[in-house]
PAKERO-739296 format. One record per residue: x, y, z of N, C-alpha, C, O in turn; residue in one letter. Coordinates in nm, 2 decimals, padded with zeros to 4 digits, always signed. Atoms other than C-alpha are relative to their C-alpha. Layout:
BEGIN
X,Y,Z,X,Y,Z,X,Y,Z,X,Y,Z,a
...
END
This chain:
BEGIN
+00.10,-00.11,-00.01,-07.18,+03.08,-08.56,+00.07,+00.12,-00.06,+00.18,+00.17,-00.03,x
-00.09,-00.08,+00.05,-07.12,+03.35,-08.79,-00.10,+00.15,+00.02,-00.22,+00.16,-00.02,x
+00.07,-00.13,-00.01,-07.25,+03.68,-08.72,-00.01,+00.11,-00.14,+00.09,+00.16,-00.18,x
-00.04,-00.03,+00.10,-07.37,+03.86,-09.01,-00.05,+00.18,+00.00,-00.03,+00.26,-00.09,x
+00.01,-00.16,-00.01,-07.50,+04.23,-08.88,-00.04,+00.02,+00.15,-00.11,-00.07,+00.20,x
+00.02,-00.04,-00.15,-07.54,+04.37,-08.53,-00.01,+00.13,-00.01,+00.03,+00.19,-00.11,x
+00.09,-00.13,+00.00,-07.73,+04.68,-08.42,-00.07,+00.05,+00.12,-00.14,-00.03,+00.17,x
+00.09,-00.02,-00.07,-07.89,+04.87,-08.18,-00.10,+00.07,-00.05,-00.07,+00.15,-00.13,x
+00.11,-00.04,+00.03,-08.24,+04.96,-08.22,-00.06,+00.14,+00.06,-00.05,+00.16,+00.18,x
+00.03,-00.12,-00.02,-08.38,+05.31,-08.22,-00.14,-00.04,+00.10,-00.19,-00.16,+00.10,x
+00.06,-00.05,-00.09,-08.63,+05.41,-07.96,-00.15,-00.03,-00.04,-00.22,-00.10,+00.04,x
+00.09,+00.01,+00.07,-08.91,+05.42,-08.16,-00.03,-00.17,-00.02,-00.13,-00.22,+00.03,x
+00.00,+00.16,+00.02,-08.84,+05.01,-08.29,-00.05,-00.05,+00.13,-00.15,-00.11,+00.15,x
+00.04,+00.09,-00.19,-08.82,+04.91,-07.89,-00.15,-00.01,-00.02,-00.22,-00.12,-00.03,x
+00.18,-00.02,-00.04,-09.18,+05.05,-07.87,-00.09,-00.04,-00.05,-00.20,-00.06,+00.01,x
+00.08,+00.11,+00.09,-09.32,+04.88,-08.17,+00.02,-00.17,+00.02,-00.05,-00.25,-00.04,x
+00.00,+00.16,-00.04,-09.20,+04.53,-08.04,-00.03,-00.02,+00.13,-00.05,-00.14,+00.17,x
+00.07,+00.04,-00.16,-09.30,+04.57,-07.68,-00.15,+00.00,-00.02,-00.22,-00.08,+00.03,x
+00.13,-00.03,+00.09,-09.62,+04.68,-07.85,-00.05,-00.13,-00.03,-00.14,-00.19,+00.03,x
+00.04,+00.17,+00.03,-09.63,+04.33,-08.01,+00.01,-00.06,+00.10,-00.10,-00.10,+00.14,x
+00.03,+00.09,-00.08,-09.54,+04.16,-07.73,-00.03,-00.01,+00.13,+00.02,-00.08,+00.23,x
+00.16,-00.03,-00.10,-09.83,+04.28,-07.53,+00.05,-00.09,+00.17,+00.16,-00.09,+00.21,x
-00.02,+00.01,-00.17,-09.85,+04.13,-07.14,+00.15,-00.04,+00.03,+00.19,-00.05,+00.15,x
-00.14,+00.08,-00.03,-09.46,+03.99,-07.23,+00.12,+00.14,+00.02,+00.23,+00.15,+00.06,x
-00.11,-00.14,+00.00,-09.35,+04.37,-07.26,+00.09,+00.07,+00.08,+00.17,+00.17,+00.05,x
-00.10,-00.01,-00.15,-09.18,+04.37,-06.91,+00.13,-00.01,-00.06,+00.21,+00.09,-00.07,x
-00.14,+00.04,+00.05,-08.89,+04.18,-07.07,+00.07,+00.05,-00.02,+00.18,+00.01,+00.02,x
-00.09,-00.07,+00.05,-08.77,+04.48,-07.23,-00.02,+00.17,+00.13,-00.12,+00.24,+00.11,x
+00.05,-00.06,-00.08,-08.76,+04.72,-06.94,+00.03,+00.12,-00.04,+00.10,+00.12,-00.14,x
+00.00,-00.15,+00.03,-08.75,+05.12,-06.94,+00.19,+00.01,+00.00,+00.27,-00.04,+00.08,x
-00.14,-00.04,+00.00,-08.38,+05.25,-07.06,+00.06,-00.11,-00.02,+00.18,-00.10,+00.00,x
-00.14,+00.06,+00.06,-08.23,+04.96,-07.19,+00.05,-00.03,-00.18,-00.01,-00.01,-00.28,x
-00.02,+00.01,+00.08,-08.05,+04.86,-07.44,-00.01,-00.09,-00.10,+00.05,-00.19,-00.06,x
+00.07,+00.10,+00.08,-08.19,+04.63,-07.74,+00.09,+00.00,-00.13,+00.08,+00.07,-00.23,x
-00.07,+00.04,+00.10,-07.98,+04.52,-07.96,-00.02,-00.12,-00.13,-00.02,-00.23,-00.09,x
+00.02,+00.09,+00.05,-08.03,+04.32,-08.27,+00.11,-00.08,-00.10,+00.18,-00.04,-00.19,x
-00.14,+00.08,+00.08,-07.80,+04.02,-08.38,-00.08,-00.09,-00.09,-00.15,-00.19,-00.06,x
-00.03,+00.12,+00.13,-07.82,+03.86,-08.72,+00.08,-00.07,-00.03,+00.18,-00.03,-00.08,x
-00.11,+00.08,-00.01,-07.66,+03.57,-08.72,-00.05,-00.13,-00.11,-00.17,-00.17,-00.12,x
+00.03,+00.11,+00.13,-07.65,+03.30,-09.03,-00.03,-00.15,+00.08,+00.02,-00.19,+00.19,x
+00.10,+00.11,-00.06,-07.88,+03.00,-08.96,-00.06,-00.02,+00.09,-00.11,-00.13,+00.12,x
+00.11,-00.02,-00.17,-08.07,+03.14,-08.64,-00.07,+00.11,-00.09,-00.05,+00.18,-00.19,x
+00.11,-00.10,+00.01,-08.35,+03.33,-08.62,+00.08,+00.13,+00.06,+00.18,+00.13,+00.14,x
-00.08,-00.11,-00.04,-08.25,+03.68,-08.57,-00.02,+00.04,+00.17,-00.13,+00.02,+00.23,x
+00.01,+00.03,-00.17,-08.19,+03.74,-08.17,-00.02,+00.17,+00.02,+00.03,+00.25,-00.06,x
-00.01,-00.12,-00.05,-08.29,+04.05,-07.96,+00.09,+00.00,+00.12,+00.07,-00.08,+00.21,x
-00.13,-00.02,-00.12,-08.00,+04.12,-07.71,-00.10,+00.12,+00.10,-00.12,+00.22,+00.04,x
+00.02,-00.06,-00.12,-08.16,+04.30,-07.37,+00.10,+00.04,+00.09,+00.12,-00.03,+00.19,x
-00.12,+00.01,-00.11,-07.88,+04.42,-07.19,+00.10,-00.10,+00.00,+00.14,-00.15,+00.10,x
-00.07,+00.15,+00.03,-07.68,+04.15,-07.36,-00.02,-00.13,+00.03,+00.06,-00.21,+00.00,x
+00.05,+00.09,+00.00,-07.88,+03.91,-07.27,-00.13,-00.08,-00.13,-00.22,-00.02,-00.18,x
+00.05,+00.01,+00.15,-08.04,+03.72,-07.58,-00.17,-00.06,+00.07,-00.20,-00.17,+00.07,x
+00.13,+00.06,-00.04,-08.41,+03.71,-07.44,-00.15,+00.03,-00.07,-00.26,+00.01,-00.03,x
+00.15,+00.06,+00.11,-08.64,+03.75,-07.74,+00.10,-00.01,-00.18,+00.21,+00.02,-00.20,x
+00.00,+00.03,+00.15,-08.62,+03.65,-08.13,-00.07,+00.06,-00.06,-00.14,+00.14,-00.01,x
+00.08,-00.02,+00.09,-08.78,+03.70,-08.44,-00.03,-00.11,-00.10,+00.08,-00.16,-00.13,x
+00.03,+00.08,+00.05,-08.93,+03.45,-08.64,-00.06,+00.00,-00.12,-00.16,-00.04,-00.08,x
+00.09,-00.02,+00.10,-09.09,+03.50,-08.97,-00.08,+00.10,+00.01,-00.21,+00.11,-00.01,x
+00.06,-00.11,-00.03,-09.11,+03.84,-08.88,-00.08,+00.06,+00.15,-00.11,+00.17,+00.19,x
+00.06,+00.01,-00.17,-09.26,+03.77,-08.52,+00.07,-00.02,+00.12,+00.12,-00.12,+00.16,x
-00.10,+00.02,-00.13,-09.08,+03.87,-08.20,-00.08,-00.10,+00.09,-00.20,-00.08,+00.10,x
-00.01,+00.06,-00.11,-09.10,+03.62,-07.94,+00.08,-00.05,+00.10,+00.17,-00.12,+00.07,x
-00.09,+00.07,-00.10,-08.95,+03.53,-07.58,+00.07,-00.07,-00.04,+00.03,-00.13,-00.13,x
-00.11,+00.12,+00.00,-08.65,+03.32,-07.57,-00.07,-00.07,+00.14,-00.17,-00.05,+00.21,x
+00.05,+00.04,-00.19,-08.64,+03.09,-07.22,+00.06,+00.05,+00.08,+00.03,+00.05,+00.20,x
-00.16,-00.09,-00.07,-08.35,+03.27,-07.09,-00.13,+00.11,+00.06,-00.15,+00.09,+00.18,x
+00.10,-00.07,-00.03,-08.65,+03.53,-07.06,-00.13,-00.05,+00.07,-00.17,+00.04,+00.14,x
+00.13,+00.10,-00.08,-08.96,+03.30,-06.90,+00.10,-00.06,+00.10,+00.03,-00.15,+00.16,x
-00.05,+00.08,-00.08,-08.71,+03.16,-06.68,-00.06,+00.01,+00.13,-00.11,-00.09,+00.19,x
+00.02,-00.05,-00.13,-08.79,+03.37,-06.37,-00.12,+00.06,-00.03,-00.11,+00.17,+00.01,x
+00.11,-00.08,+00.05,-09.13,+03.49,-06.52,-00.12,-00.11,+00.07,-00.11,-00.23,+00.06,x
+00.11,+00.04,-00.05,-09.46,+03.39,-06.34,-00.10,-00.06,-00.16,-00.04,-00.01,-00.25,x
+00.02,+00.06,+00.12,-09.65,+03.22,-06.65,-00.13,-00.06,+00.01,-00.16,-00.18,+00.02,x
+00.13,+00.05,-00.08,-10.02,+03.27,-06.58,-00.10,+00.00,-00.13,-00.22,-00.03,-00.11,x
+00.11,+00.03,+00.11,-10.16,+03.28,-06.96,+00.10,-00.06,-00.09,+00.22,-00.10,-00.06,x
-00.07,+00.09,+00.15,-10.06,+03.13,-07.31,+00.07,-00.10,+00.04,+00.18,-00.07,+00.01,x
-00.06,+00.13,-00.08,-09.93,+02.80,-07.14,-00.04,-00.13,-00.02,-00.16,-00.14,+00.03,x
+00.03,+00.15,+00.03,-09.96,+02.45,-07.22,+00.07,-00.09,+00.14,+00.19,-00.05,+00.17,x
-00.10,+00.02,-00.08,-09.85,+02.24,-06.94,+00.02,-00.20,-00.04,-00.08,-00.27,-00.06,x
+00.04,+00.12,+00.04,-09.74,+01.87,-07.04,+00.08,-00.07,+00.10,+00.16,+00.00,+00.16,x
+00.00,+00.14,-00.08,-09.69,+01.52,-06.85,+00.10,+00.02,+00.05,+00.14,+00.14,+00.05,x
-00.15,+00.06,-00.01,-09.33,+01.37,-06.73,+00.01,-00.05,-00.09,+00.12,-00.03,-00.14,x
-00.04,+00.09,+00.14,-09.36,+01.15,-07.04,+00.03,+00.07,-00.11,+00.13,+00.04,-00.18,x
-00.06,-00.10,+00.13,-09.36,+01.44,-07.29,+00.13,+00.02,+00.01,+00.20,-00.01,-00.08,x
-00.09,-00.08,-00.02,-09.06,+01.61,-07.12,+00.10,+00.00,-00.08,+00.13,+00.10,-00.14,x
-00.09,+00.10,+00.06,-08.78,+01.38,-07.27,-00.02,+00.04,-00.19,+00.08,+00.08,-00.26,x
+00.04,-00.05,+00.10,-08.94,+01.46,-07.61,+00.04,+00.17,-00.02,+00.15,+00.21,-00.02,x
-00.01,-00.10,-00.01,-08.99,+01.81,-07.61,+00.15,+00.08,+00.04,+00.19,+00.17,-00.03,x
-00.13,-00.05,+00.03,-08.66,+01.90,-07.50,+00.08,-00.05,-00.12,+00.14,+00.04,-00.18,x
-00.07,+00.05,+00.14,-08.51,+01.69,-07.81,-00.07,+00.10,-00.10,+00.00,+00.13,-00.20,x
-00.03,-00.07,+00.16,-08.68,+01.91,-08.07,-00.14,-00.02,-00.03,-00.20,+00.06,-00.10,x
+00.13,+00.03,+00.08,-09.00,+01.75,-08.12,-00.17,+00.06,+00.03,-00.21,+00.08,+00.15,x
+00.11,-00.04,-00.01,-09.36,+01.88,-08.15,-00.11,-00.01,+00.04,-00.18,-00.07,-00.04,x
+00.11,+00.05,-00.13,-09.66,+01.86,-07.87,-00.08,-00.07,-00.06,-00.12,-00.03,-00.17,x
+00.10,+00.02,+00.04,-09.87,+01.65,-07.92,-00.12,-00.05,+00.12,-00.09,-00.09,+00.23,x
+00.09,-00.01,-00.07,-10.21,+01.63,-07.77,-00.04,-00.09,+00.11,-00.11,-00.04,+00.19,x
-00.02,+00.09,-00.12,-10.20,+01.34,-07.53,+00.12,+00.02,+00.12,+00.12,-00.02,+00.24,x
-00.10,-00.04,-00.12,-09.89,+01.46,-07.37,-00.08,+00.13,+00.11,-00.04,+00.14,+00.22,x
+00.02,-00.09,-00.05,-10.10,+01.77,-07.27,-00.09,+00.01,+00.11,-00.21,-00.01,+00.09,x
+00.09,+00.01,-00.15,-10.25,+01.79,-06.90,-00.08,+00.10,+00.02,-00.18,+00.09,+00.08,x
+00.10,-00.09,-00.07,-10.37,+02.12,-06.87,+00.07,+00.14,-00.12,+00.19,+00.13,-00.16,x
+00.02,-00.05,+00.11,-10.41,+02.45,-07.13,-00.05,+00.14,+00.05,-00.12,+00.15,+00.15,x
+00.07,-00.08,-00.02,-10.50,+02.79,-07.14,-00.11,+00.06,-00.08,-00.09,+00.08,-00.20,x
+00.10,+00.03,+00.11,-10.83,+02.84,-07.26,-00.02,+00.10,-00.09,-00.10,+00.08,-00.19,x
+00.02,-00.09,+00.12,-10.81,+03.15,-07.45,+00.11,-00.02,-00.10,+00.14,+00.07,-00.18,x
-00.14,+00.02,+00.11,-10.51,+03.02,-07.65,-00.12,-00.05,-00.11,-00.22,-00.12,-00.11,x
+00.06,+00.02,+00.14,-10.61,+03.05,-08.03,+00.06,-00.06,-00.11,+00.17,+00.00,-00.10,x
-00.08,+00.06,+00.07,-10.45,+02.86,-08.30,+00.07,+00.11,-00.07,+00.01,+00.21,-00.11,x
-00.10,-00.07,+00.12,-10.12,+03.05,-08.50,+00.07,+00.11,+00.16,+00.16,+00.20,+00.14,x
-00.07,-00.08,-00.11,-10.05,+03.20,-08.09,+00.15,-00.04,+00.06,+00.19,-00.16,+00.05,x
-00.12,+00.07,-00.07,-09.72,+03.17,-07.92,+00.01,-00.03,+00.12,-00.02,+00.05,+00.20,x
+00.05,+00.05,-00.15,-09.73,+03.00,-07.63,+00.09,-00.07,+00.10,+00.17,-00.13,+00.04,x
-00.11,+00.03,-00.06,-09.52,+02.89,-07.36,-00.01,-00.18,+00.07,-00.11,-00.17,+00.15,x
+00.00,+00.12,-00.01,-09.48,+02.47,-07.28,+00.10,-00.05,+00.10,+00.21,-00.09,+00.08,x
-00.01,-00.01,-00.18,-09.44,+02.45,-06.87,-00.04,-00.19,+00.06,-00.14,-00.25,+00.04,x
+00.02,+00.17,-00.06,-09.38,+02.07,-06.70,-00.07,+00.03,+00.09,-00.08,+00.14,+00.13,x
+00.09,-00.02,-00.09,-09.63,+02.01,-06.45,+00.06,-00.04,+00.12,-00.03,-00.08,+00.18,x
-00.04,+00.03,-00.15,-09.44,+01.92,-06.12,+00.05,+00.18,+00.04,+00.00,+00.27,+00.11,x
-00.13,-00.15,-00.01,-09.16,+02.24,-06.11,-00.13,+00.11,-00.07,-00.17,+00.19,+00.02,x
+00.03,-00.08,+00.08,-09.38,+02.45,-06.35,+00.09,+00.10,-00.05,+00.09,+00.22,-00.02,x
-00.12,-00.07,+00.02,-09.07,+02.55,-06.52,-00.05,-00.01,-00.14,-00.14,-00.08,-00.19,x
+00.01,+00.02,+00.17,-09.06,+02.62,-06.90,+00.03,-00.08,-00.09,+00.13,-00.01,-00.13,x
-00.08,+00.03,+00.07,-08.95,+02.40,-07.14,+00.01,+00.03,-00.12,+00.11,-00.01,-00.17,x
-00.01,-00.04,+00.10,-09.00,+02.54,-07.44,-00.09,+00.12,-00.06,-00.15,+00.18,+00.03,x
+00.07,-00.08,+00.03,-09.16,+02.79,-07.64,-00.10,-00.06,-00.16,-00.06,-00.14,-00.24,x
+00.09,+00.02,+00.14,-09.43,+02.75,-07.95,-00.10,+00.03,-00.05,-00.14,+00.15,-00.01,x
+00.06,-00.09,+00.08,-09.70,+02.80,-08.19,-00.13,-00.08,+00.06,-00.12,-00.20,+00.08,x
+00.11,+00.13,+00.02,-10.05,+02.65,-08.13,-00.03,+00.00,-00.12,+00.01,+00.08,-00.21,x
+00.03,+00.08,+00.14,-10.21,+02.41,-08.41,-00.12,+00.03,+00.02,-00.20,+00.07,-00.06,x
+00.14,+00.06,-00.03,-10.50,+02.38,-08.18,-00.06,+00.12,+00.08,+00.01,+00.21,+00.11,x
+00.06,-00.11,-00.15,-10.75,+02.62,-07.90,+00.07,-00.09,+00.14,+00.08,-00.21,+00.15,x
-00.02,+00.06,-00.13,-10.64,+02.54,-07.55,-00.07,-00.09,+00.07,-00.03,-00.17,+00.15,x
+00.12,+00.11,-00.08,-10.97,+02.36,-07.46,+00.05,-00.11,-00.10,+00.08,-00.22,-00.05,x
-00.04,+00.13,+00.00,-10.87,+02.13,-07.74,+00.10,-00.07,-00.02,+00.12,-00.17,-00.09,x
-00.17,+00.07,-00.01,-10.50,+02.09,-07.66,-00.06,-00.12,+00.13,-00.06,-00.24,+00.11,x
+00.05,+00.08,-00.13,-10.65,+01.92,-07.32,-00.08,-00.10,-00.06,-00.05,-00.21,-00.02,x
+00.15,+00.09,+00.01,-10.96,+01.74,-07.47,+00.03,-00.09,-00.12,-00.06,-00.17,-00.13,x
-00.06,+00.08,+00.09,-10.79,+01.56,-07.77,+00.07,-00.12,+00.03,+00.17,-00.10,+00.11,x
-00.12,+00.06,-00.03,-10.62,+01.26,-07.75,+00.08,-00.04,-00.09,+00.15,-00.14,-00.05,x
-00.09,+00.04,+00.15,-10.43,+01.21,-08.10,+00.03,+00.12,-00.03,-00.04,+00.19,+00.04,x
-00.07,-00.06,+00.12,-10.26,+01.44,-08.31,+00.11,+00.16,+00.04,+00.14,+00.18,+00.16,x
-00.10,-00.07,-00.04,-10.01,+01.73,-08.29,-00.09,+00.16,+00.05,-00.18,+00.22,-00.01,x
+00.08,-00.11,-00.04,-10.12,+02.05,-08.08,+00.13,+00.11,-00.04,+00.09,+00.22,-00.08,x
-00.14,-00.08,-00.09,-09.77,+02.24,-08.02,+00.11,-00.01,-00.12,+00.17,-00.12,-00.13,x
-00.16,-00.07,+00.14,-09.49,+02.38,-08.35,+00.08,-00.02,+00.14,+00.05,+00.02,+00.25,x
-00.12,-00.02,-00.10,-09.19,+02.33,-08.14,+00.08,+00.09,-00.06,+00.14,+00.05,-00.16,x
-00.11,-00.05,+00.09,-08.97,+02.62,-08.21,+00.11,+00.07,+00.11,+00.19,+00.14,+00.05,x
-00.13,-00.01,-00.11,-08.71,+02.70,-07.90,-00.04,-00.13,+00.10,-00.16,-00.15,+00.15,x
+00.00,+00.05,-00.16,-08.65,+02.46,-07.62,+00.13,+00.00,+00.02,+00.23,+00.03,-00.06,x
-00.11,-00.02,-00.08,-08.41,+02.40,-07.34,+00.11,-00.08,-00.05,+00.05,-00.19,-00.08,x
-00.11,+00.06,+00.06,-08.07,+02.26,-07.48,+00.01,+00.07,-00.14,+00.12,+00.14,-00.15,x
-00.01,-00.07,+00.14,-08.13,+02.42,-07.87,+00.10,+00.10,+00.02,+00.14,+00.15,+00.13,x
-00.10,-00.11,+00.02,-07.88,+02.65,-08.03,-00.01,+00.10,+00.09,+00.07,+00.13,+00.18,x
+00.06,-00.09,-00.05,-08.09,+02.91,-07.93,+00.04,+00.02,+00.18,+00.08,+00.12,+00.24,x
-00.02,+00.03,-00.14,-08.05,+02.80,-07.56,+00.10,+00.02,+00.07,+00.11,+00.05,+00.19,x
-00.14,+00.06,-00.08,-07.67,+02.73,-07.53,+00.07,+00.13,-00.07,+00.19,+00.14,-00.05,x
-00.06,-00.10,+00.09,-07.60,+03.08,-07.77,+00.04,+00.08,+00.11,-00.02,+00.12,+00.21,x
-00.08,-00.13,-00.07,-07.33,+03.32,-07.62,+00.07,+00.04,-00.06,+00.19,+00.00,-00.08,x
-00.08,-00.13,+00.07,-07.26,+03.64,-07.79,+00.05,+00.10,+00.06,+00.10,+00.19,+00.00,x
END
């Protein structure tokens, strides 16, 4: 892991990315410090108090899990089987038969968070393909971009 620029973010920045990430804006709480690490072959990381609990993606801040860990997780949510789980942590992409239950105002291109149904714990983070009604109501094809879960770089990263 090579670090290729580190920074703290002006005051101003904070407020435009809490801005973006609307009901998740807790995350970044009043007075701290937000630091941004560029590091070669990750997505660029937002440091919270030195903890790495959101990203940027193609321009797009989003939660890490380190951040949903202890977070109540009552919209944007996919929740999938025991059978998916095993998948999903490996890397791989929802697909629509693993998915038991959905939030229905999820729109396709949203980021959304992908919660096991026993624990309702996180496992991952991602993009929808599909709406929420028909992440549930499909039974073929891929609903869910996988782009963090639990074990990934992203996961196990300590700066």
């Amino acid at each position: 892991m090579k670090i290729k620029k580190r920074f703290y973010l002006k005051n101003k920045k904070i407020k435009e990315v809490k801005k973006e990430l609307g009901n998740y804006e807790n995350i970044i709480p009043k007075k701290s410090q937000v630091e941004l690490v560029k590091i070669e072959d990750y997505p660029d990381i937002l440091l919270i108090d030195g903890k790495p609990l959101l990203m940027q993606i193609d321009g797009k801040t989003i939660p890490t899990l380190h951040s949903m860990i202890n977070t109540e997780i009552t919209e944007k949510y996919a929740t999938v089987d025991m059978g998916a789980i095993n998948f999903v942590i490996k890397g791989a992409d929802i697909m629509s038969p693993g998915i038991v239950d959905a939030d229905d105002s999820i729109q396709p291109g949203e980021t959304i968070v992908i919660i096991e149904e026993t624990h309702h714990k996180p496992l991952a983070i991602g993009t929808s393909l599909i709406s929420g009604k028909e992440m549930v109501e499909n039974n073929k094809g891929k609903a869910i971009e996988n782009l963090h879960y639990v074990g990934d770089n992203i996961w196990e990263l300590n700066i």
